[in-house]
N, C-alpha and C positions, 0 to 999 in steps of 0.2 A: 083332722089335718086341714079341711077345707073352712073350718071354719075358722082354723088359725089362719090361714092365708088370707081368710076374708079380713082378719080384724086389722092385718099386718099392713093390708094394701088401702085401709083406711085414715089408718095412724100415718103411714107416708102421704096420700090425698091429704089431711090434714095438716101435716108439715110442709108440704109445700106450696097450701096454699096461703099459710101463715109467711111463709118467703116472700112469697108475690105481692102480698099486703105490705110486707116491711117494706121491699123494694118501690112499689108505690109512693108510699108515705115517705121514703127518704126523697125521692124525686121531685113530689109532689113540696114538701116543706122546703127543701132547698129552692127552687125554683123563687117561693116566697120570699124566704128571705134572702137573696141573692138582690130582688127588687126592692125589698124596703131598705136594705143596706145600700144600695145607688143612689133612692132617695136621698138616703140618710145623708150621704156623704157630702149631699151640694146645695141641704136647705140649713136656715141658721136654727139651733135648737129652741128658740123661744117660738117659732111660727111650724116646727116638724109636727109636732103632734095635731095640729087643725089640719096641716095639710096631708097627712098619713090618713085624719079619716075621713075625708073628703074622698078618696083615692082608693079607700078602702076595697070598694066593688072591684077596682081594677087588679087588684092584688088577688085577689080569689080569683076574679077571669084568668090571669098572667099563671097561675099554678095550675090553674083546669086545663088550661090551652097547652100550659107544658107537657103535661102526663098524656092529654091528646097525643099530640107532637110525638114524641118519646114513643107510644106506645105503635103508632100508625110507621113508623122510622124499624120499626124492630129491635127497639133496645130493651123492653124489656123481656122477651124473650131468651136474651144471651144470660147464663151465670155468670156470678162477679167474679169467680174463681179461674172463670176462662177470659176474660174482660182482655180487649185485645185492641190496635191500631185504630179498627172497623168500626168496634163501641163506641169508639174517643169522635171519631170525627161523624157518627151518625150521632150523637150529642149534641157536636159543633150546628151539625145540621137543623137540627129542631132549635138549637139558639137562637140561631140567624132568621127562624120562621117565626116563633116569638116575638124575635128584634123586633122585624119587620111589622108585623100586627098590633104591638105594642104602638110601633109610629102610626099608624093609622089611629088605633084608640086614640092617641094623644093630639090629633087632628081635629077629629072628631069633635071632642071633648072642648078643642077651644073655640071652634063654629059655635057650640052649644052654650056657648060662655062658661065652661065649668073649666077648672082646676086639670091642668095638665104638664106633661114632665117634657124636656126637652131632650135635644137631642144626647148631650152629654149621658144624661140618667138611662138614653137607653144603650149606651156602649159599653157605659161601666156594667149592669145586668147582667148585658150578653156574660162577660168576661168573666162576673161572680157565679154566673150559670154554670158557664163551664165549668170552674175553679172545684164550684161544689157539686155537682155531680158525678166529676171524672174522678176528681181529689177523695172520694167518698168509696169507687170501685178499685182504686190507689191501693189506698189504706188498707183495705180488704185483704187483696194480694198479699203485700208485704204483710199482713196479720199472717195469714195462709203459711207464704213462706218461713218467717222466723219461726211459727208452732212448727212446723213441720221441721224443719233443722234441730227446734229445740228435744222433740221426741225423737230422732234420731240418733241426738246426742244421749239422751234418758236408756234407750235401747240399745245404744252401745253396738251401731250398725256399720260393717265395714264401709269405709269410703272406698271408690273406685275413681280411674284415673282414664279424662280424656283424651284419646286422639287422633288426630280428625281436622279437617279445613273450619275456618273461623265460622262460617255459615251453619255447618253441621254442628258444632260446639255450639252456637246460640242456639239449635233449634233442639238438641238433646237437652240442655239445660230449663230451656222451654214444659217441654213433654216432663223434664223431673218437677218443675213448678207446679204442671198441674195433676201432678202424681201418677203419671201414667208410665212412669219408670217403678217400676214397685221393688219396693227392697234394692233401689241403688241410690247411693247419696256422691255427686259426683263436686270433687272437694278440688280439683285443679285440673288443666290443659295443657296439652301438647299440642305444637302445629309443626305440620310436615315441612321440612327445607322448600322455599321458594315458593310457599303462601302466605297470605297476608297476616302482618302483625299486628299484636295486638296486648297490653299488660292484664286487661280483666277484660271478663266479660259476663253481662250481670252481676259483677261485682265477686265472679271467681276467678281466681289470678291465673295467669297462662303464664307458663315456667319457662317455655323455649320452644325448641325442636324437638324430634323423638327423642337424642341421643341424651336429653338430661332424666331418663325417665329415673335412675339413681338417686337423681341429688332432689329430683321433685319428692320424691316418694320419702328421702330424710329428710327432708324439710317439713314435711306432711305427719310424722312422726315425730317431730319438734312440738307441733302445732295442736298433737292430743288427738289425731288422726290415726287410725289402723288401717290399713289401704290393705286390700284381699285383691285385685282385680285391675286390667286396663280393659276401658270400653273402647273398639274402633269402629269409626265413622267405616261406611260400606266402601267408601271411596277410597280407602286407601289399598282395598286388594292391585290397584292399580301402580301400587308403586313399590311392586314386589321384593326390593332391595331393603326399604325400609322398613317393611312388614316383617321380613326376616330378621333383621339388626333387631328389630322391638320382641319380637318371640324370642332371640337369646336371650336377651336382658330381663325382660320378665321371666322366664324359665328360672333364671339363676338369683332373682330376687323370689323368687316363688311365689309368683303372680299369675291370676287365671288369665285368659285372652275372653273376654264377650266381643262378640261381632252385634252392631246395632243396626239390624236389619230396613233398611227404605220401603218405604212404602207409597204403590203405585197406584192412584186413584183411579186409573183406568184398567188396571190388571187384579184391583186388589192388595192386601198385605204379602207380604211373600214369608211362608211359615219359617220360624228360624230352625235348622236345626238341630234335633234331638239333645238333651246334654244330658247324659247320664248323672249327674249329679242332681238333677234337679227329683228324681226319686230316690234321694238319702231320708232317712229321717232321724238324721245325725247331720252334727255342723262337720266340716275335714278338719285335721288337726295340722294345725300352722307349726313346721317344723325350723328348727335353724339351720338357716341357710348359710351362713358362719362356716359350721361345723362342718356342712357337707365340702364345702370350697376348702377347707381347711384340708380334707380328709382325699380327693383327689385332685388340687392343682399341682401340676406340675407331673403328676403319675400316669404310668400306663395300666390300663386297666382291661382286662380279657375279659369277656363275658359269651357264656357255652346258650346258647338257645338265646342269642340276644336278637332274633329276627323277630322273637315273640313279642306278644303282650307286655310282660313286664319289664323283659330284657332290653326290649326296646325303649322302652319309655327311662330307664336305667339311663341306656346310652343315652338320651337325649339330654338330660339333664345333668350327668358328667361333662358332656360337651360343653351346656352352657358355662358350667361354674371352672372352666380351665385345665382339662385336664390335656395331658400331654400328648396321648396317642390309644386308643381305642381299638382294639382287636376284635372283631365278632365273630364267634363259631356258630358253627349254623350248618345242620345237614339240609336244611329247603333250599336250592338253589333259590327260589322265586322270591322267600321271605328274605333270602338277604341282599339280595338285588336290591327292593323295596329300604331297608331299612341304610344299606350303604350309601343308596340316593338322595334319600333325605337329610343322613348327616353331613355328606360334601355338599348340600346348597348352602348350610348355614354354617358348621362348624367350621369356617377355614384355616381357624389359628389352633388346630387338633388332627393330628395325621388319623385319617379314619384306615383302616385295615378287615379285610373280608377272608375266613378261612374257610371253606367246605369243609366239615369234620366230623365226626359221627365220636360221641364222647365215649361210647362203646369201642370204637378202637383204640387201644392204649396206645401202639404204637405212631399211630399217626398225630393226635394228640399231645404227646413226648414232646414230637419236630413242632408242632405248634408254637407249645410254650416255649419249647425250648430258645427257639427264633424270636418270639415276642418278649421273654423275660420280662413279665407283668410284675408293677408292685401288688396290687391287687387281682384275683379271680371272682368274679359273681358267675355260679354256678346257679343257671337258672333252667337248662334241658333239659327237661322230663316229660314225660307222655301224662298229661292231665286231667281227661275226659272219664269219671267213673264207669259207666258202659264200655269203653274202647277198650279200658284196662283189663275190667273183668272177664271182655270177648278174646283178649288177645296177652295173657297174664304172661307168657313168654316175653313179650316184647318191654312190658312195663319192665318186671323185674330185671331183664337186661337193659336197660336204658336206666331207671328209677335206683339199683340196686347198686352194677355191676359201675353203672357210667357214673356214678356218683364215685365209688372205690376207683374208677380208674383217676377221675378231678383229682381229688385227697391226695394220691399217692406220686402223683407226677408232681401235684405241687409240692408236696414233702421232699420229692427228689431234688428238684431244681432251687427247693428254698424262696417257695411265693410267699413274701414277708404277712400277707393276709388273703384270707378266703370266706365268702357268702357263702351260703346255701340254703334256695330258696323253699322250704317248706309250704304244710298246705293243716290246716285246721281237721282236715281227715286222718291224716296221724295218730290224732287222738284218738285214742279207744279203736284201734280199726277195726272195719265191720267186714274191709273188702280189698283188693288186691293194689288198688289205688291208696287207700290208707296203709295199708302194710310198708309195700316197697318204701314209700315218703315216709313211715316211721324208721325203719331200715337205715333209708338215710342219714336221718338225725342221730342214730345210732353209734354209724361209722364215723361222722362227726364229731362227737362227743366223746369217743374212742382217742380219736388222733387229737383232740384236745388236753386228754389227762393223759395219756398215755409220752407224748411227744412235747406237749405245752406249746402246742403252735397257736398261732391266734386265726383261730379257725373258728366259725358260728352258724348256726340255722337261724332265719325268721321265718317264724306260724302267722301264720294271718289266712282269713277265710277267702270267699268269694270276688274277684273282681269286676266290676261292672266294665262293662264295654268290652272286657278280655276276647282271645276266640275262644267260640263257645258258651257267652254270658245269655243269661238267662233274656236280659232288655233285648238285643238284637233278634232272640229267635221268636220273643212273643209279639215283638212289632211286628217281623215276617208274615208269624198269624196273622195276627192284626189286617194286615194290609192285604191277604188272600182272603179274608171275611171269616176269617174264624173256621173253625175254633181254636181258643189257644187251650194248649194241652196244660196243666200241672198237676204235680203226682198225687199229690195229697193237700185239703184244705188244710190241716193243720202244719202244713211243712214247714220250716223255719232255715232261713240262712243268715249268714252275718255278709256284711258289703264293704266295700272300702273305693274310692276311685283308684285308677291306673297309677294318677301321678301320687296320691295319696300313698298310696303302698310302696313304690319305688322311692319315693324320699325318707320313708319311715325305714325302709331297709338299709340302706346309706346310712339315715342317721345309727339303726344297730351296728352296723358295721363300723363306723366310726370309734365306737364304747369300747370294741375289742381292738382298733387299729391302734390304738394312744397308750396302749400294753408297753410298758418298761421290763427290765430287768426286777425293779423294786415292787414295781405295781402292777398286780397280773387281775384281768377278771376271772374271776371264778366257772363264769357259767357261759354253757357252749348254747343256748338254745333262749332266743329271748322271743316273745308275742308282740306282734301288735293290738294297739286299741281297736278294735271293730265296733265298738258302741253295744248298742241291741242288736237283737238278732231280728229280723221283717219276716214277716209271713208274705212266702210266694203270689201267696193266692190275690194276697193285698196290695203288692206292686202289679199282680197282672191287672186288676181290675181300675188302678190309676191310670196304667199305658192306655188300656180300653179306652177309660174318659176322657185322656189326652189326647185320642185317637179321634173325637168326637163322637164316639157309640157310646151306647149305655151296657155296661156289664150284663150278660147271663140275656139282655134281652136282642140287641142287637147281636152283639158276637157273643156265643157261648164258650163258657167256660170247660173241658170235661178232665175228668179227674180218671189218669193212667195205672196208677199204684206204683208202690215202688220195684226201684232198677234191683237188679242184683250188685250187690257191694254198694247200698244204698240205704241211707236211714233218715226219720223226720226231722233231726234236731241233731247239726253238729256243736262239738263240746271245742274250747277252747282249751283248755289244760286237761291232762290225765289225770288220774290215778297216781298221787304219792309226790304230784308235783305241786309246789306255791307260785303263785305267780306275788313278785313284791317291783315296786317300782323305780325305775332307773332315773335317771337325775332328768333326763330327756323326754318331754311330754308326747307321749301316744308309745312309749317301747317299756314294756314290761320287761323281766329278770324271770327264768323258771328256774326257782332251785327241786331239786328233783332229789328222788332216795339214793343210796349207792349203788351201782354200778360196776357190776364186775365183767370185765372185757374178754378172758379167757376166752368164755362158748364164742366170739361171734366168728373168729377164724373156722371152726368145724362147724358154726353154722352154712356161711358161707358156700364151705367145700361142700356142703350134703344141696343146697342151693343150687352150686354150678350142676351136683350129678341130675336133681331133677328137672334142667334145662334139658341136660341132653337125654334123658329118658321122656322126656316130655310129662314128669308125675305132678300132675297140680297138687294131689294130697302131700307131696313130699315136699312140693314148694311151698307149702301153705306150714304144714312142721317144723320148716327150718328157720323160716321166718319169724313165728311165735316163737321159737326156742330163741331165738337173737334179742327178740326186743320183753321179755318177759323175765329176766337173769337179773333181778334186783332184790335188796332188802331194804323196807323202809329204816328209816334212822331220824334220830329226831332233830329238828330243824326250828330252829325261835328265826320266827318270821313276825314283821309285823305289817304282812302284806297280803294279799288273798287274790281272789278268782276278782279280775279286772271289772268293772262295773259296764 
C-alpha cells in the first residue's frame, strides 16, 4: 500500500508540474507574440523582417520579463479553472510593468543608435498581452464549463432549480462552474418579489418570481431538462411567506427542497444538515404527480395515526396537491398538535381538522367518520417497533388487529368510497407479533375486498428512513455520545425508502384501486412497493461513522447485540404462494396470491378476542396462524416475479 501511494503521489508531482510548464510556456509565448504582432502591425512588410531581427534580443527580454512579472504578481500560482476578476487585473498589472520597461528599453536603444519601437507598438503589446493571456484562461473556463454540461447531459443528471437573490444565483452558479456543487446541474432561476431583475445570468435564464416555479419547471421539460429539486439561497428563510408558497408548490410538483448552506470565513462552513437520503444506494422513484392531484383534489380525506411518520408526510402532500379537507386521528395529543400546526401555516386553501381517537374504540371512531364523511381513509395507526410489540403483544394485537377491524367496518358502515392500509415487509413470513398482527391486517383487508368488493387495499413496503424509530437518527445519537453504535448482526440486511418516497408510492397505489368502475374492478387487495436492494446495517452504520468524521471500529466502535425476539437477519418482500407482477405505475408492484378462504377468520378472531382477555400469548399466537395460514395454492400465469 505504501508503495502504491508512493507511486501515486509521484505521478500527480509529475502532472502537475507538466501544468506549470504548459502554463509557463503559454504565458511566456503569448507575451512574444503579442510584441511581434504590435510590431507587425506599424512597419511596412518589405523593411519587417530586418527590423524584427534587429529587435530580436528585445523580444526574448519582453517574454522573460513577462513570466517574471506574471510570476512575482501571483498569477501563476492561481488554476485556470478558478481563473477570476483578481487573475485578469493582476495580468493587467504585470502588462503595464512590461509596458513601462519596454519604454525605457526603447530609450535606451535609441541613445545607443540602435533600432527602437515607439510609443504606439508599446500600447498595442500592452492590449495583445492582455487579449492573449486572459483570452487563453477564457477559453479554458468555457472549455471547463461546456465538458461539464456536456457529461451531464451524457449522465442523464437531474437539473435543479434556483432560488435566491441575483447575488446568491451568480455566486452558486459560480461554485457549479468550478464544480464544487457536485452532482447539481442548476439549469434556471427564481428571484424573490422585490429583488433585483434580471433575464440571465451567466448565461442561465431566470424565469421570474418564486410563484412561476410551475411554468419554469415545464419549460425546463420542454427543453430535454428532468428537474428532481429546488436549491434555496440561505437567505430566503427570511422571507417565511415565500418559503412556504415554494414548499407547496414543490411538494405537489414533487420536487426536493436543498438549502445551499453560507459560508462563514470567520466561523467556518456551517455543516448542512443530515439528509437521509443521501445514505440510499438506490435513486427514489419519481412518481406521477398527475395521478396523485387527480386522486385527492377536491376530496376529504381521514388519515388514523396521521400525527406519525408517514401519515404525516401523507397529510402534507395531500395538502399540497388540493385536497379539500383533511381529518387527522391521532391518540398523541403532542403528535397532533405538531402536525395540525404545520398544516395551517401552509395549507390555507384545505380545512385542516384534528380528532383525539384511539382506532381501538369503535364507537368513538363511528362519530369521527361519521361527522367527517371522508371520500378516502388512509389507515396508517399501528404500534410499529418490533421489541415494543413482542414486550407488549396485547397492545399490538389490539391496536394492529382489532383497530384495523374496527377502520374496515365503520368504513363499510358509512360507505368510505376508498380505503389504504398501511402495511409493513414484516408481514411476510412472520417470525414475530409485529409481523403477525400487520399480516392479520392485510388479511381482514383482503377479506372485505372479495367478500364485499369494496375498493379497499394494503401497501408492503420496508424500512423508512428518518421515521420514529429509524435506524439513521439512533446511530447518529451514538455517534455523537462516542460510541458505540449498537447493530444486531454484521450480516443484517434491510430494505429503505425515503418518508416522501413511501407516502407518494402509497397515493400512487391507492390511486390504481380509487379509478375502480362498475365495469373495471382490480383484482388485487395488496400491492408492494419498489424498495430497491436490501443495505447491510452494518454498512450504513459505518458511512454515518465517516460522515460523522470518525473512522469506523477505530474511533467509535461498532458492537454487535444479536437478535431481538420477533426479529430476523433478512426481511423478505413477498410470501409464500404470492407473485409480485407490475402495475402500469413505476415503483408499485401487484401480489397476486393463492386462494383464500375467508370462513376461519371470524372464529379466528373470536379465539383472538378470548386470549386478550385471558391474557394466553400461546392462544394469541394460534389464532393468528390459524387466520393467515387457510389458503390453497392455485395456479397463476404470471409474467411477473419477486421485484428486482
Amino acid at each position: 500500500m505504501a508503495a502504491l501511494n508512493a507511486s501515486l503521489n509521484k505521478r500527480r508531482f509529475r502532472l502537475r508540474h507538466l501544468k506549470n510548464t504548459l502554463v509557463v510556456l503559454h504565458d511566456g509565448i503569448g507575451s512574444a507574440a503579442a510584441l511581434l504582432l504590435a510590431l507587425a502591425l506599424l512597419e511596412r512588410p518589405v523593411e519587417l523582417l530586418d527590423y524584427l531581427t534587429s529587435l530580436g534580443p528585445l523580444v526574448v527580454a519582453t517574454s522573460i520579463a513577462s513570466m517574471a512579472a506574471l510570476w512575482a504578481l501571483g498569477v501563476f500560482s492561481s488554476r485556470w479553472r478558478l481563473a477570476s476578476l483578481f487573475d485578469f487585473l493582476a495580468i493587467l498589472r504585470a502588462s503595464i510593468l512590461v509596458s513601462l520597461g519596454l519604454l525605457l528599453a526603447s530609450v535606451l536603444y535609441s541613445h545607443a543608435g540602435l533600432s527602437s519601437i515607439d510609443l504606439r507598438s508599446v500600447f498595442i503589446f500592452c492590449m495583445f498581452q492582455c487579449a492573449f493571456l486572459i483570452g487563453g484562461r477564457v477559453a479554458y473556463r468555457v472549455y471547463r464549463l461546456l465538458l461539464r454540461r456536456k457529461v451531464k447531459e451524457l449522465e442523464d443528471i437531474d437539473a435543479v432549480v434556483f432560488v435566491g437573490a441575483l447575488k446568491e444565483f451568480d455566486a452558486a452558479l459560480r461554485a457549479a462552474e468550478q464544480g464544487l456543487l457536485k452532482n447539481l446541474f442548476i439549469a434556471a432561476g427564481l428571484i424573490p418579489r422585490g429583488a433585483a431583475e434580471a433575464k440571465r445570468v451567466r448565461g442561465v435564464q431566470v424565469f421570474g418570481d418564486i410563484d412561476k416555479l410551475e411554468a419554469c419547471c415545464a419549460s425546463l421539460r420542454l427543453g430535454g431538462f428532468s428537474v428532481s429539486a429546488v436549491l434555496t439561497a440561505a437567505s430566503l428563510t427570511e422571507r417565511p411567506e415565500e418559503l412556504r408558497a415554494l414548499q407547496v408548490n414543490a411538494r405537489r410538483l414533487g420536487l426536493q427542497i436543498l438549502r445551499l448552506q453560507p459560508v462563514d470565513l470567520g466561523q467556518g462552513a456551517a455543516p448542512a444538515p443530515v439528509n437521509f437520503s443521501d445514505f440510499f444506494l438506490r435513486h427514489e422513484i419519481r412518481v406521477d404527480h398527475e395521478r396523485i392531484s387527480a386522486l385527492v383534489r377536491g376530496k376529504s380525506v381521514l388519515i388514523t395515526g396521521g400525527g406519525g411518520s408517514i401519515g404525516g408526510e401523507i397529510a402534507r402532500i395531500i395538502a399540497a396537491h388540493g385536497a379539500r379537507e383533511i381529518i387527522i386521528v391521532e391518540i398523541s395529543e403532542q403528535a397532533l398538535q405538531l402536525i395540525l400546526s404545520e398544516l395551517q401555516e401552509f395549507a390555507t386553501d384545505c380545512g385542516i381538522h384534528g380528532q383525539l381517537a384511539d382506532v381501538r374504540d369503535v364507537n368513538r371512531l363511528r362519530r369521527v367518520v361519521a361527522r367527517a364523511m371522508p371520500d378516502i381513509v388512509v389507515h396508517s395507526a399501528a404500534l410499529k417497533h418490533v421489541d415494543l410489540a413482542e414486550a407488549n403483544w396485547q397492545e399490538a394485537v389490539k391496536t394492529n388487529v382489532f383497530g384495523s377491524l374496527n377502520v374496515l367496518q365503520v368504513a363499510a358502515e358509512l360507505d368510505v368510497p376508498t380505503l389504504v392500509n398501511i402495511s409493513t415487509d414484516k408481514a411476510v413470513d412472520p417470525v414475530g407479533m409485529l409481523g403477525l398482527t400487520k399480516r392479520c391486517s392485510e388479511i381482514l383487508v383482503s377479506r372485505v375486498k372479495e367478500t364485499q368488493g369494496r375498493r379497499v387495499l394494503s401497501v408492503r413496503f420496508g424500512n423508512v428512513l428518518g421515521s420514529s424509530g429509524s435506524v439513521v437518527p439512533i446511530f447518529l445519537r451514538q455517534i455523537a455520545s462516542g460510541g458505540p453504535v449498537t447493530v444486531t448482526d454484521p450480516a443484517m440486511t434491510r430494505y429503505f425508502m425515503s418518508i416522501r418516497e413511501a407516502a407518494e408510492l402509497v397515493l400512487v397505489s391507492c390511486s390504481l384501486v380509487a379509478n375502480e368502475t362498475q365495469n373495471v374492478r382490480v383484482r388485487f387487495s395488496t400491492f408492494l412497493l419498489d424498495m430497491g436492494q436490501p443495505v447491510r446495517i452494518v454498512d450504513l452504520a459505518e458511512q454515518l461513522i465517516e460522515w460523522s468524521g470518525w473512522t469506523p471500529h477505530q474511533d467509535i466502535k461498532i458492537v454487535y447485540t444479536g437478535l431481538r425476539p420477533g426479529e430476523r437477519l433478512h426481511e423478505s418482500l413477498i410470501a409464500a404462494g404470492e407473485y409480485a407482477t407490475p402495475s402500469h405505475e413505476a415503483g408499485v408492484f401487484q401480489l397476486e396470491t393463492c386462494a383464500q378462504f375467508y370462513a376461519h377468520v371470524e372464529p379466528a378472531l373470536i379465539n383472538l378476542a378470548v386470549a386478550l382477555e385471558q391474557d394466553d400469548k400461546d392462544l394469541a399466537l394460534s389464532a393468528m396462524q390459524a387466520m393467515i395460514e387457510r389458503h390453497e395454492p392455485i395456479a397463476i400465469e404470471t409474467t411477473g416475479g419477486r421485484p428486482a
